[in-house]
N, C-alpha and C positions, 0 to 999 in steps of 0.2 A: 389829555391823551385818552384814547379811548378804550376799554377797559377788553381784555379778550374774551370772548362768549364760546363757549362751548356745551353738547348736545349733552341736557341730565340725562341720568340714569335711569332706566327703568324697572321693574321689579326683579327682573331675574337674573340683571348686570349688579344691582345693590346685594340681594341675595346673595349671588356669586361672591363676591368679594367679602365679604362677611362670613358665609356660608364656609369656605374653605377652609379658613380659621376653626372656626365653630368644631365644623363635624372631620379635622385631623385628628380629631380627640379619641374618636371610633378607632383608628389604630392600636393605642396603646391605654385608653382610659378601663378598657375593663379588663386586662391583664394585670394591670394596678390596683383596680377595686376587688378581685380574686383573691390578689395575695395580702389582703385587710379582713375582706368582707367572708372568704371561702364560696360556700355553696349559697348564702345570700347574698352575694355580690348583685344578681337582678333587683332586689328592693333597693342598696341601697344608689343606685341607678334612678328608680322612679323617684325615690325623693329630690334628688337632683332636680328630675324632670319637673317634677313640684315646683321645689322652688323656682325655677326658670321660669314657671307659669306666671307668678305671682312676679316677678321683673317686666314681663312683657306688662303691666299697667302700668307700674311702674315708671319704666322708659315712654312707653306712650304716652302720655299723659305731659311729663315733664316735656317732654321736645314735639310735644303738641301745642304745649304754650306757649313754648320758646325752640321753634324750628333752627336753629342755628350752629352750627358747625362745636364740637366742642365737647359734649357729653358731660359727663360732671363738672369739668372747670366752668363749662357755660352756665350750667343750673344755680352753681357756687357762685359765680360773680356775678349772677342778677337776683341773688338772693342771701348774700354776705359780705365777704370783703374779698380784695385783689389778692390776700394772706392765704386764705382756706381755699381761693379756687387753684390760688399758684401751685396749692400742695397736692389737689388732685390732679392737676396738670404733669406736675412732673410725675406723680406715682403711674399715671397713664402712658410715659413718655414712657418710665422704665419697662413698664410691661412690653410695650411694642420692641426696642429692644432688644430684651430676652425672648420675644418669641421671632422676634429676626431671626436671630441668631442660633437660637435652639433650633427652629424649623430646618432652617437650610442647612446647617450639621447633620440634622440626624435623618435630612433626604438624601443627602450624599452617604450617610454610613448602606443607609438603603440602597442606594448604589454601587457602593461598594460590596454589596455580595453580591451583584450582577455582575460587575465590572471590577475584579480585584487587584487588576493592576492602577485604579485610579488613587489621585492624592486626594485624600477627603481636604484638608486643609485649603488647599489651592482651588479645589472644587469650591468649595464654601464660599469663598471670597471670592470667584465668579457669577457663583448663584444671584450674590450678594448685587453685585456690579450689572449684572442683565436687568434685575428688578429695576434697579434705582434708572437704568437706561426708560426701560419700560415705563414708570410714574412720570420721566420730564416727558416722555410722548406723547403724554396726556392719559386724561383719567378716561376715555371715549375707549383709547388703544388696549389701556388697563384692564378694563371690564368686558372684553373679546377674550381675550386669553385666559382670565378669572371664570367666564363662563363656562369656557373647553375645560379646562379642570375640574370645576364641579357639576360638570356632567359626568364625567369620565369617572368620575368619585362615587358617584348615588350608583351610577349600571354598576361597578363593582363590587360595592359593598350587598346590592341587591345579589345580584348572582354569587359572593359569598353564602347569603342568607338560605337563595332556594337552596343549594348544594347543603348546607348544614343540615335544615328541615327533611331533604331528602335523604340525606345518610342517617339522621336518626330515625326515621320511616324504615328503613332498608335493615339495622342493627339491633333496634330495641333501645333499652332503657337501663341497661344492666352497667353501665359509665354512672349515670341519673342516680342509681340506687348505693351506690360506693361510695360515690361521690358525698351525697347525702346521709350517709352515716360515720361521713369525718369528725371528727369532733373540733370544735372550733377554739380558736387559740385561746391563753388564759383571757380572763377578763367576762367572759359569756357572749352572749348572740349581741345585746344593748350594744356592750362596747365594739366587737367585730362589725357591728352596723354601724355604729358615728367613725369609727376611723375609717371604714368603706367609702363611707357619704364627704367625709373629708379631701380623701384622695381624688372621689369622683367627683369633686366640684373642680377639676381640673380640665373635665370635659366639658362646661360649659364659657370657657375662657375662648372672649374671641364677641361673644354677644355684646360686648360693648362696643364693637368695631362702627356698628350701622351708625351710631350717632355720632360719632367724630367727622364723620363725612355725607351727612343729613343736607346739607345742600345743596347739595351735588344731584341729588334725587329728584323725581317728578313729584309732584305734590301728588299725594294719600299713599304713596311708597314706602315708606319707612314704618308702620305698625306692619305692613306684609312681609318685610322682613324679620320682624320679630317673630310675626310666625310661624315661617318658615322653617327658621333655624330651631325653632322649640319642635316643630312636628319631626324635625330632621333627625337630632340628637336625641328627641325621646322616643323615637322610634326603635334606632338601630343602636343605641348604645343597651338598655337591656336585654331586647332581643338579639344582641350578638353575647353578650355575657351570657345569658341560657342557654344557648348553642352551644358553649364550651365548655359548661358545666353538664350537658348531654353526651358530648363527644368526647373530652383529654380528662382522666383523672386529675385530679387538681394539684396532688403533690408534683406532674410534668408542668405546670405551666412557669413556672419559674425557671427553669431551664429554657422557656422559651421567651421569656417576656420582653424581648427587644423587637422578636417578629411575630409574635405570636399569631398575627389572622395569617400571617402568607404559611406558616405551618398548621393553624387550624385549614385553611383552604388545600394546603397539598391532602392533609388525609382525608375532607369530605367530597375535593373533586380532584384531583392528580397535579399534577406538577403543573399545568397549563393554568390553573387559577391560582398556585403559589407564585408564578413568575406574574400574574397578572396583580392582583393584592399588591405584590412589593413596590410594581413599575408605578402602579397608583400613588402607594405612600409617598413614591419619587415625587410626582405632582402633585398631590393634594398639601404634600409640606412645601412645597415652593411656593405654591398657593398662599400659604399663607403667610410668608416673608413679602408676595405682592397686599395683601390688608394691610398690616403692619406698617410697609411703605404710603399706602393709599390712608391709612386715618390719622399718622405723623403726619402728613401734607396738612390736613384740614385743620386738625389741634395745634400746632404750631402757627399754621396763617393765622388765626383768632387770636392764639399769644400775641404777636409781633402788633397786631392792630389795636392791643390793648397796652402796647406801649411794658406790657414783661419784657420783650426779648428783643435785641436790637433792629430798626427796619431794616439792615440787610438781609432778610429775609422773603420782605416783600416783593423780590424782582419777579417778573412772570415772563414766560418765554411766549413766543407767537401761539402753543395752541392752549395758554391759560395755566400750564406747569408753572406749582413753586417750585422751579428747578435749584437753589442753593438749600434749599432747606433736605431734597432728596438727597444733596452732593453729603449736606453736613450729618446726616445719618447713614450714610453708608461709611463714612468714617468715624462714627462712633461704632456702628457695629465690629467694621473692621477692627479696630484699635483693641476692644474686647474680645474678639475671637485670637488676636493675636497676641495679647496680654496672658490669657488663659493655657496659650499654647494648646486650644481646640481641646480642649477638657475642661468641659461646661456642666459637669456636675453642679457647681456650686449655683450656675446662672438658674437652675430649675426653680431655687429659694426665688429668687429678684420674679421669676417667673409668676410662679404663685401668690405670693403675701402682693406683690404689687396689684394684680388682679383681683386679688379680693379684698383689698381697701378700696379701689376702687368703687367696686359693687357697693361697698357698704356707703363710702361717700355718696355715692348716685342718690342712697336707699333717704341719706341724710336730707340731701339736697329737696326730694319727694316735698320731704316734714314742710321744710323751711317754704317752699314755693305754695305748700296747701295755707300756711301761716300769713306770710308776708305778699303773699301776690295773690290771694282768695277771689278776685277781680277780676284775674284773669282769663280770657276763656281758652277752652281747652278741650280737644273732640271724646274725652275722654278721661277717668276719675280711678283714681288706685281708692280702694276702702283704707283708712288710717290703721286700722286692725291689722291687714294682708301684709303693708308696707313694714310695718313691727317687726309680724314676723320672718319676712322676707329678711329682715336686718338681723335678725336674729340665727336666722339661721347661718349666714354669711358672717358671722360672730364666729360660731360655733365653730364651722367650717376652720375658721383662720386658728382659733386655739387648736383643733384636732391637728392642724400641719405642721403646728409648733411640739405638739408634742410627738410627733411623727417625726421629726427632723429642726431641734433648736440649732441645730450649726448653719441652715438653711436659713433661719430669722436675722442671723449673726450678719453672714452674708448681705441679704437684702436691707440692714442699715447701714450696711459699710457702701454700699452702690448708692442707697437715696441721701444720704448725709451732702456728699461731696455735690450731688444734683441738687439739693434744696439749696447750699450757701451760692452755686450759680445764678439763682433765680433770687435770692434774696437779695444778693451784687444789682443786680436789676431792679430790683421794687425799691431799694434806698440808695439808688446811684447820685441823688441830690446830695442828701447827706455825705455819701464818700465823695463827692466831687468839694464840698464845702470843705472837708476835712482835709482833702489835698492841697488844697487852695493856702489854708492855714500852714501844712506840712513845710510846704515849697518855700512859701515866704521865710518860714524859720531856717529852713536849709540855707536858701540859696542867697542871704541876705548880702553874705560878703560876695558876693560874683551878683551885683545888682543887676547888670543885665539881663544876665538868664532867669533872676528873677522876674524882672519886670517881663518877658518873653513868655515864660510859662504863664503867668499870672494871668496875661491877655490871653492866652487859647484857653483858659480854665474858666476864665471868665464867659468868654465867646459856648463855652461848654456848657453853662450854667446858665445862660440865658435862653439857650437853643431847648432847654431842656424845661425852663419855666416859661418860655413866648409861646407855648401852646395855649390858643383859647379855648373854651369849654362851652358850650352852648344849655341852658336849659329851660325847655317850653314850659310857661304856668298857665295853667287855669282859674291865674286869680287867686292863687291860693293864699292859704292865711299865713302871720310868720308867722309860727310855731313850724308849718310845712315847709316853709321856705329856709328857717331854718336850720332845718334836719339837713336840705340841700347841702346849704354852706358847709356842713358839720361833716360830711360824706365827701366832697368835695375837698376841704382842707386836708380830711386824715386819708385819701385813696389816692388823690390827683395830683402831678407836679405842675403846677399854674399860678401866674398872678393875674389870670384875668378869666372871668364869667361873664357872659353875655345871659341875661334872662330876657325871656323874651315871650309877649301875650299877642296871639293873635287875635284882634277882636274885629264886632260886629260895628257899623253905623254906628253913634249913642250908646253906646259902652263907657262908665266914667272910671279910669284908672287910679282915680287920686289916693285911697287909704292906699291901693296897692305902691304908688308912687311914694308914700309916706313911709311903708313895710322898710324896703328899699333903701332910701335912704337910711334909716336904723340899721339895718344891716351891715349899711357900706362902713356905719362908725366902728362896727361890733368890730367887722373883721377886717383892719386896715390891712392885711396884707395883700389881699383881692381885690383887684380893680373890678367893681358891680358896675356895668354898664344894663341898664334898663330902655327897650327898644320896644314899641305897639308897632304890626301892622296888622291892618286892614283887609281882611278877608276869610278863609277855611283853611286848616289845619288838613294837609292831605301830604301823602308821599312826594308830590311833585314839589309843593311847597319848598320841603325838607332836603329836595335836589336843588332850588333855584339856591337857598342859602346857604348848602357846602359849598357848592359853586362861586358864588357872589362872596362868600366870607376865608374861602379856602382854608375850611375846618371838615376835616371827615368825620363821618356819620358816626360813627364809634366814640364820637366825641362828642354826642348832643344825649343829652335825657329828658326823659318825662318821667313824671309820675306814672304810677301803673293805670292803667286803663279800666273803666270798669264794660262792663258784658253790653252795654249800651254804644260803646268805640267802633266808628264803622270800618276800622283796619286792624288787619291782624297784625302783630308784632312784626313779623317775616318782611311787611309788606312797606316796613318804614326805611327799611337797609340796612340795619346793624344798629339804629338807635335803641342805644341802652335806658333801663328803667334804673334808676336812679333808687324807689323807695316803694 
């Protein structure tokens, strides 16, 4: 059947959808960093903005070697095991999530003081329900409406900015000078900076959106949106925090810290830029319940083809929507908003700690891909030093929210606990299918029928689930390589059967490698080693005729990693996995 194609993205539809995420943080992230940081709430803003610097190599780099939908679970499973990438998969799943959830709640509270006879609740779970309509219409339709909102987001926030600039021009500095002779809370300036820096690494949640949906993009699009989103956030998140430490005494903003820009905007331009700032926040946070939606699509298809999460997932509609996967996230969000009874205090925790293990996984994944795939090439290099710190910092970060809020850490183990034994039901469903298998025959010995009944679909279960073959190209390698193969193979894959396979030239002589092979097949009797030569070049097209011919997809063949001399980039083979 033939697979649906639809128009990538380009830089300011990628942006957009990323982008919206990103910079809803400008709403409320320096009302937040205020009542941490005080009057140097702007530094700890630029370190943010730092840090984020030192990501964008980071992310470039890693998903320049490995273009592929996914973000740290992708970098983790072609540079660990299926264990460590599953876990930053779901830690990514929960993030999206909460920032569902959270966003479209608190666009609707925004709306709610426009509109006070609306039901935020009902509201919410329509938000909710337009989006997920919007992702099955495709990601083309997605990134039209993504773009209208973060346009409508940057003229706003600007036209906040000139209005602040011009009312402190027009007032003086005598806000600036009061302000600045607060005394900052116990602990000294050190600590009101790290719990500042802490709270504001909330503004840059959202920068990991671009690479869950990396394929979707034109090629050399995705480092522009890392830059983007870094000039965006570092822009206007200190320079809107110095704006309000010139304009609102600092003991009012706490009083106002649910709206803070639409009441900084009524006193430095009138009522017409507070109703404009709010109707914004209305957008730019729907906005980001559309990312959320759009990088769940991408992270979860890459699950489902790596054999985590069951292929009912895999269905696509005529214009290339994973339409069940959008349906089965809006009833997760739903289910949570309604579990909570729309008081989502708690979800802020799942919000936070998930996004920044994340990051710190990403920062991991860097190490391990500089270590184990050194080979690979890559338009682009993090210094090992940068990457440290970057980790480091995103450390620091995660401890400062814990001590900020331990009932929030509480929270987001009690949400990823019950998501990880999901996914681990998954990665050892052999073993629980064995164990059932076993259970059944014990129960159901005296009712043989039903025995012998279940026994056959548990079986038909267990075969379905081991008749998957596995493909993997050598170059002649020696056993020792070959068997690291087998060794990765037994402990990641459910399969009894390997196809290795050499494509060679003319006069080429197979034989010790035929020899290899055989040893092998005695090592590991439970693997059917089937060893297959043809005759010709190792190309993409190649690697089409034999999914085709063998009916194994691509996600299911490896190579070894590639060295700088490979005349194909990773991207270019379709989803074949690197093995080692």
């Amino acid at each position: 059947m033939a697979k649906s194609v639809h128009k990538k993205l380009n830089e300011l539809q990628s942006t957009a959808i990323s982008g919206n995420d990103i910079t809803s943080s400008c709403l409320y992230v320096s009302a937040l960093t205020i009542m941490y940081a005080g009057q140097y709430a702007w530094i700890s803003l630029l370190v943010v903005a730092m840090v984020l610097f030192l990501f964008r190599k980071i992310y470039g780099e890693v998903v320049g070697a490995l273009p592929l939908n996914g973000g740290a679970y992708n970098v983790l499973l072609n540079t660990s095991s299926k264990r460590v990438a599953s876990l930053a998969a779901t830690l990514t799943v929960l993030s999206y999530m909460a920032t569902a959830v959270l966003s479209g709640s608190e666009a609707m509270h925004y709306l709610h003081q426009l509109i006070p006879s609306l039901n935020v609740m009902i509201a919410t779970i329509v938000v909710l329900l337009i989006f997920t309509l919007l992702t099955i219409s495709g990601i083309g339709e997605s990134s039209i409406v993504a773009v209208v909102i973060f346009l409508i987001h940057l003229v706003s926030l600007t036209l906040l900015v000139i209005a602040g600039i011009w009312f402190i021009a027009n007032n003086g500095m005598t806000t600036l000078h009061l302000n600045w002779a607060v005394p900052v809370k116990s602990g000294g300036i050190l600590m009101a900076l790290f719990l500042g820096f802490s709270a504001a690494m909330l503004g840059i949640s959202g920068f990991e959106s671009s690479a869950n949906f990396v394929e979707e993009q034109e090629p050399g699009v995705f480092p522009k949106t890392l830059r983007n989103m870094w000039l965006a956030v570092s822009f206007f998140n200190p320079l809107i925090a110095l704006i309000i430490i010139f304009v609102l005494p600092l003991a009012s903003v706490g009083a106002h810290e649910e709206s803070l820009l639409a009441y900084v905007g009524e006193i430095t331009g009138g009522k017409w830029l507070a109703y404009l700032i709010s109707a914004d926040a209305v957008l730019v946070l729907c906005g980001a319940v559309l990312t959320s939606f759009v990088g769940v699509s991408g992270l979860v298809n890459r699950m489902t083809l790596d054999r985590i999460l069951p292929n009912f997932f895999l269905k696509q509609n005529k214009r290339g929507a994973h339409y069940r996967i959008a349906v089965a996230f809006l009833l997760l969000c739903v289910s949570v908003l309604l579990a909570t009874n729309g008081v989502l205090t708690s979800l802020a925790g799942v919000y936070t700690f998930s996004f920044l293990s994340v990051m710190v996984l990403f920062g991991i994944g860097n190490l391990l891909l500089k270590i184990k795939r050194s080979q690979l090439p890559r338009p682009e290099y993090a210094p090992v030093l940068s990457v440290l710190v970057a980790i480091a910092f995103i450390i620091l970060a995660f401890w400062g929210n814990f001590l900020l809020n331990p009932g929030s850490f509480r929270t987001f183990i009690f949400y990823l606990i019950p998501a990880i034994l999901v996914v681990a039901v998954m990665l050892n469903r052999s073993i629980i299918i064995s164990a059932l298998l076993v259970a059944v025959n014990a129960l159901f010995r005296p009712l043989r029928k039903l025995s012998i009944l279940s026994n056959r679909k548990l079986q038909q279960m267990y075969f379905k689930v081991h008749s998957q073959e596995f493909v993997f190209f050598t170059k002649r390698d020696n056993v020792a390589i070959l068997n690291k193969v087998m060794q990765y193979v037994e402990e990641n894959e459910t399969t009894k059967k390997l196809k290795i396979v050499n494509v060679m030239q003319p006069g080429d002589d197979n034989e010790k490698l035929k020899v290899d092979i055989e040893v092998l097949d005695r090592a590991y009797p439970d693997i059917d080693i089937e060893f297959i030569e043809i005759l010709g070049e190792f190309t993409p097209q190649l690697i089409d005729e034999l999914s085709t011919k063998w009916n194994i997809p691509k996600n299911f063949m490896f190579i070894a990693s590639p060295s700088d001399r490979f005349s194909y980039r990773v991207a270019d083979l379709g989803g074949v996995r690197l093995i080692m």
